[in-house]
Steps between C-alpha positions, in 0.01 A plus 500: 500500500777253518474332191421848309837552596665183414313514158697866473805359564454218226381733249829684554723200504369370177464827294846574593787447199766205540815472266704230440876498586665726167802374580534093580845492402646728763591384838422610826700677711762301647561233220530759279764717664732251622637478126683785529462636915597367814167523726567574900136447709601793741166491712363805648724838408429830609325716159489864451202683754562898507752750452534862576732786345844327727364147569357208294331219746513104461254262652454136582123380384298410760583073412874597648572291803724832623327829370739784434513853389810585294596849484733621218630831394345615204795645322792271616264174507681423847367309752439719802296280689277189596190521711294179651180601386312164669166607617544869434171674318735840370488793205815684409455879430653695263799562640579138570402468883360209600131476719373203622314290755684186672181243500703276767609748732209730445740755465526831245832536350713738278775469286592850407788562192722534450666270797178300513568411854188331679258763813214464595217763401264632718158305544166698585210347674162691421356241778435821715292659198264230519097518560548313806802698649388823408139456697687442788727802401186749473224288711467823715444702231260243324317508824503851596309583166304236510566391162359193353672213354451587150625892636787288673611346208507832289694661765753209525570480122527917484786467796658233359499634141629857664820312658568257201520803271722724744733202641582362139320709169587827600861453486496200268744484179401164354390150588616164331310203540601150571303172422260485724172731539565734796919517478611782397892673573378874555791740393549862637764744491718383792427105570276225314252295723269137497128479561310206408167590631151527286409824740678672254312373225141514725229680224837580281627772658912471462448420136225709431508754229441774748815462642690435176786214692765469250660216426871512531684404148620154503819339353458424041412131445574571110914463456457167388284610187780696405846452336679507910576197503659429146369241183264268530568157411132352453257617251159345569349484115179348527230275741208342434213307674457101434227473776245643746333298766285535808671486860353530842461335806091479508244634291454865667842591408666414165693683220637457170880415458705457229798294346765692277822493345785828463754476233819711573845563357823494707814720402812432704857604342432348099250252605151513416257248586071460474339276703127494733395515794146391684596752753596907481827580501690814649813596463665620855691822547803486722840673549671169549571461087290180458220413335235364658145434381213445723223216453277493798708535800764328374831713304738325266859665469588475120846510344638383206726168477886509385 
């Protein structure tokens, strides 16, 4: 079955189309720019993430020895504050609050606009909803009707499924989820809460269609496809692929990869220059009137000599 597989993959790699570089006369990236640019390696700078109607959100990548979250206002473009965002798994709503849960101190945490001061939000344990806590909970019961263990167990899921729906589905507005399976920030009319516990999730219940959970609307992750954030300075024009080959680290797992080349154009001020690259480029929006373009996890500042 292996080397069906294998013979797949080499099929693919060898019907697929190559092209030669259409333009050996530009240069790549750097070498071509510094003609006409200064070029500034300014490591790891925070990129656009969200914004809401007031607020437009910056973030460090995940490479960024110090992680921040950048908060801006939307209309002024001002600064309004800077959150250490190190081990913190977090959504931002639609109004620009803040959710999250501190991995370190195993803690769930707020940071509600439009002061985006730091409190703790309430954490819920289902731990007394589970199989093992509820026999205990109803063992007289259990016992005084005799009930099997297949009885038990319907009895134990009907109780549980009673409470979970009462204590947090009756009254429930929305719920947002974070990264991991079970976390979710449940939001009601007069507080927000934590649980990260599968009971919620035991035969589908919380998210089943029967009970129709919303989810609560989340911040836009679009204003950077839009004309926010002013021109744009680099134009990719075309890309092509010189080469495909086989990578892997043993024969059960493997995959086609390819080689390729991007031609762009820069504008800055009256200068206009073509050259390559081996690698994407992206251009970087930022309120800090620079321009920066990103290659990997590295950003270049660019600005034109005297």
């Amino acid at each position: 079955m292996k080397y069906t597989g294998i013979i797949l993959l080499l099929l693919v790699l060898f019907s697929c189309k190559t092209e030669e570089d259409k333009h050996p006369e530009l240069l790549f990236f750097e070498e071509a720019l510094k003609k006409d640019f200064i070029i500034e390696n300014v490591g790891n700078k925070p990129n656009y993430y969200r914004d809401t109607e007031k607020y437009v959100f910056f973030k460090t990548d995940n490479s960024a020895p110090k992680k921040e979250l950048i908060i801006y206002n939307k209309k002024s473009k001002e600064r309004l504050k800077t959150l250490d965002i190190d081990n913190l798994e977090f959504v931002i709503d639609r109004e620009g609050t803040i959710f999250g849960f501190h991995n370190e101190s195993e803690k769930a945490i707020t940071y509600k606009a439009p002061l985006f001061d730091k409190k703790q939000l309430e954490t819920v344990s289902l731990d007394q909803l589970s199989d093992k806590s509820l026999k205990v909970t109803y063992a007289s019961e259990i016992a005084q009707k005799k009930l099997d263990e297949a009885a038990a167990d319907k009895l134990i899921n009907e109780i549980r499924n009673k409470t979970i729906q009462t204590t947090f589905v009756d009254s429930l507005n929305c719920a947002m989820e974070l990264y991991g399976s079970y976390e979710l920030i449940l939001k009601y009319p007069s507080k927000e809460m934590y649980v990260n516990d599968r009971l919620l999730f035991k035969g589908s219940f919380l998210k089943s269609k029967k009970y129709d959970m919303k989810d609560c609307t989340l911040a836009n992750v679009t204003l950077d496809e839009t004309d926010y954030f002013g021109t744009k300075h680099l134009k990719l024009e075309d890309e092509i692929t010189l080469s495909y080959h086989l990578e892997g680290s043993n024969h059960f797992v493997m995959g086609v990869s390819s080689n390729k080349l991007y031609y762009y154009e820069f504008r800055l001020n009256d200068k206009i220059t073509k050259f390559k690259s081996a690698y994407p480029i992206k251009e970087i929006d930022n309120f800090e009137d620079q321009i920066l373009l990103e290659i990997g996890s590295d950003k270049y500042k660019i600005t034109t000599k005297k």
